[in-house]
N, C-alpha and C positions, 0 to 999 in steps of 0.2 A: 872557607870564609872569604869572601871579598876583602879587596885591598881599603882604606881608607878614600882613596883613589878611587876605586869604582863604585866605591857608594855615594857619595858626589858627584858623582859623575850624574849629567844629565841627555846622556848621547839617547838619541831616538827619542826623545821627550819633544811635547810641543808647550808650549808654554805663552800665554794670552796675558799681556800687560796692561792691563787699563790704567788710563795716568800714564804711560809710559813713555809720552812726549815731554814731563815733566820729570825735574831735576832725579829725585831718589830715586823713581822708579825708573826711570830711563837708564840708571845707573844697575839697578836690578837687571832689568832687560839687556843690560850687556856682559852682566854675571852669570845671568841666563844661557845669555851666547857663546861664551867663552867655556863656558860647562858641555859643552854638547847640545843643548836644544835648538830645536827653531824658534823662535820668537815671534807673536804676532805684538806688536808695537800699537797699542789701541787710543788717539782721539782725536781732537781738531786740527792743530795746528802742523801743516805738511811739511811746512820749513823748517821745524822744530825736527819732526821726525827722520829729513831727510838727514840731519847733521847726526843724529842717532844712528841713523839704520848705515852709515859712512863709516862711523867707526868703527863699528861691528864686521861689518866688510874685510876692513882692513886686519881683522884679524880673524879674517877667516870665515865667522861667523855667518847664519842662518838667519834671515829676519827680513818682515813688509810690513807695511803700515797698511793698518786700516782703520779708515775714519769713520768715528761713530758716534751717534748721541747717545750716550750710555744711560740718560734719563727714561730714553724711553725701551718698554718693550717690545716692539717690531723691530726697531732697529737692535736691540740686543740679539733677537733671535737671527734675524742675516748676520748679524755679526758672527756670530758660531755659524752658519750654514754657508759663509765667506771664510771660514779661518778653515772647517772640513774640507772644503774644495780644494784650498788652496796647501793645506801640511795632513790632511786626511786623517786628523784626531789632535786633541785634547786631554793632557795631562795635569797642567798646572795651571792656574786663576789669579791671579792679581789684582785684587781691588784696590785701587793707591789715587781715581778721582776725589778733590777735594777742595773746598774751596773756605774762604775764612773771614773773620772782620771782630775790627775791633769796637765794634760799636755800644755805646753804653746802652746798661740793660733796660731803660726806660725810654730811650728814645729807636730802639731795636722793629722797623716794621714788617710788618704784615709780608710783605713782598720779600723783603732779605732775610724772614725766618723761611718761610716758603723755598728760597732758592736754595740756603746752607742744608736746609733738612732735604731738599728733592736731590741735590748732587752727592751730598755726603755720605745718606744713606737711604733713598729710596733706593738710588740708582744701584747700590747696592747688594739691595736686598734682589731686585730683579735680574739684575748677574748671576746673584746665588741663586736665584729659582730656574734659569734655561741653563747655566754651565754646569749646577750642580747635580742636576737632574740626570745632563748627561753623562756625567761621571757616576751616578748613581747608577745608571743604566748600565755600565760597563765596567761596574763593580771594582773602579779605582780612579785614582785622580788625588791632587792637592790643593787646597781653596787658602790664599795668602789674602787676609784684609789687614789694611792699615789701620792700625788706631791710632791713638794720641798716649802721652803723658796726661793729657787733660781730661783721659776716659775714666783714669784711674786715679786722680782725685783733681777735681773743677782747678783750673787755671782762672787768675783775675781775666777781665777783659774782654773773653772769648765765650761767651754764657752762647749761644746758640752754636759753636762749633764744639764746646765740649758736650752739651747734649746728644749731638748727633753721636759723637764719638763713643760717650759710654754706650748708646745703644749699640751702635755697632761691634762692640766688646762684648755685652749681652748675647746679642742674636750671634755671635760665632760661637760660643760657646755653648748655646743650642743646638748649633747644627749642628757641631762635632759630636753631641750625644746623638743625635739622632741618625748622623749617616756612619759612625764607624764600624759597625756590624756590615757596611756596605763599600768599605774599602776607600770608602773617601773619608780626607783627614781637611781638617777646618781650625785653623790658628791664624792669632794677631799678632800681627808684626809690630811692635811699638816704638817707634823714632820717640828719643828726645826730642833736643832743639836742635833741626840741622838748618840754616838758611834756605828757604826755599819762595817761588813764589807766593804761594797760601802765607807764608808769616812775612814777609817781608815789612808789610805794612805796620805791624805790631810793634817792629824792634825798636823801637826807639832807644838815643842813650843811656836812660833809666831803668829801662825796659831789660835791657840788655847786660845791666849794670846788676841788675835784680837775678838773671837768671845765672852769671856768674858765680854770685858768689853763693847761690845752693846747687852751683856744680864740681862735685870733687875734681875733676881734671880739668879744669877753667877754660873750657873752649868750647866753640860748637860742635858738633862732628859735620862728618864728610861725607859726602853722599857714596862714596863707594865703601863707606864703614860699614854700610848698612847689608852690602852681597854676602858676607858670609854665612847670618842669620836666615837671610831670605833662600840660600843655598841648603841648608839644615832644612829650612822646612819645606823644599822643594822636591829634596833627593832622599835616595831611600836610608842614608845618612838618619832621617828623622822617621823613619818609619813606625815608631810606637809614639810621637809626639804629636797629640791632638785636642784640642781645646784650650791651647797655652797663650800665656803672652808673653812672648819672647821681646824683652825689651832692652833697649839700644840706645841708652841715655847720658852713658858718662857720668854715672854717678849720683845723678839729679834725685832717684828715687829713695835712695840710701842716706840725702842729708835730712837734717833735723835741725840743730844749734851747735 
């Protein structure tokens, strides 16, 4: 039997981070690297990425950035025929793009439903149609989507980002029925409230005041709180767990009154 140690372990893995110029995932992506994998570091911002792909460096670690509109699918599919070339397979998937607002639900338009639903989880689902495919093809792989707290029961405020999100909770738990006779395994990752860009705008004193006190450990968490969960369903560590929501809240789900 493997050590605990080498079932965590992710030596010889490659692992594709989308979002991973941003906070949690970025943080992922060096839990990633510090595991053994390579890392592909997936989206816009290069000076973000570079300050990523540094630290990683510095210890040791495997990892390039590549920039992609993960909106669309041409660009998704170079993206995998860019990430082949470049670490010559795919093991791990990372969907962590995501974008948010708090816009009241009557004045919510046409264009900013449009945008939350095309980032949050079009873009998504066309990840999971070329990356899953090819794990499908090759009869293994692990598919990591971000959901919300808010997929699993509506947040005030966020009426178009929690929509997306339960979807996205939905359609993973589809796929994992559907590809795990094929060796690919398909779970949500569920962040509490950690600060990030997507809520920033939300937090208000109130705001913040409110999510306190239905969090039993009274704090936000930290974006490297989140590597150990993301490493369980990375590594062979989580090798019977699929279709799950592994959630990472501090408590938030468990209060009541």
């Amino acid at each position: 039997m493997k050590t605990p140690a080498e079932l965590f372990s992710l030596k010889g893995k490659v692992a594709v981070v989308i979002g991973g110029t941003g906070e949690l995932c970025g943080a992922m992506a060096e839990g990633f690297a510090a595991a053994g994998a390579a890392v592909a570091i997936v989206g816009r911002d290069e000076a973000k990425a570079k300050a990523r792909l540094d630290k990683i460096a510095k210890v040791g670690g495997t990892a390039d950035f590549f920039s992609c509109d993960t909106t669309s699918k041409a660009g998704l599919k170079k993206l995998l025929a860019d990430v082949l070339a470049k670490f010559e397979g795919v093991d791990i998937l990372v969907n962590g793009a995501g974008v948010n607002s708090p816009t009241p639900f009557f004045d919510i338009t046409e264009e900013e439903f449009d945008k939350i639903i095309t980032v949050n989880l079009k873009g998504l689902v066309l990840a999971c149609q070329i990356f899953g495919k090819h794990m499908v093809e090759q009869k293994s792989g692990s598919i990591i989507n971000l959901g919300s707290v808010s997929g699993l029961n509506p947040l005030s405020r966020v009426f178009t980002y929690s929509t997306s999100k339960a979807a996205v909770h939905n359609l993973s738990k589809n796929l994992a029925r559907e590809w795990a006779t094929a060796g690919v395994r398909v779970n949500i990752l569920v962040p509490g409230f950690f600060p990030a860009e997507q809520n920033r705008k939300i937090l208000n004193p109130e705001r913040v005041a409110s999510i306190m006190a239905k969090t039993p450990m009274a704090r936000f968490g930290e974006a490297h709180e989140l590597v150990g969960a993301a490493l369980l369903l990375a590594s062979d560590m989580g090798s019977f767990i699929t279709g799950a929501e592994i959630v990472v809240d501090g408590g938030f789900g468990a209060m009541s009154i």
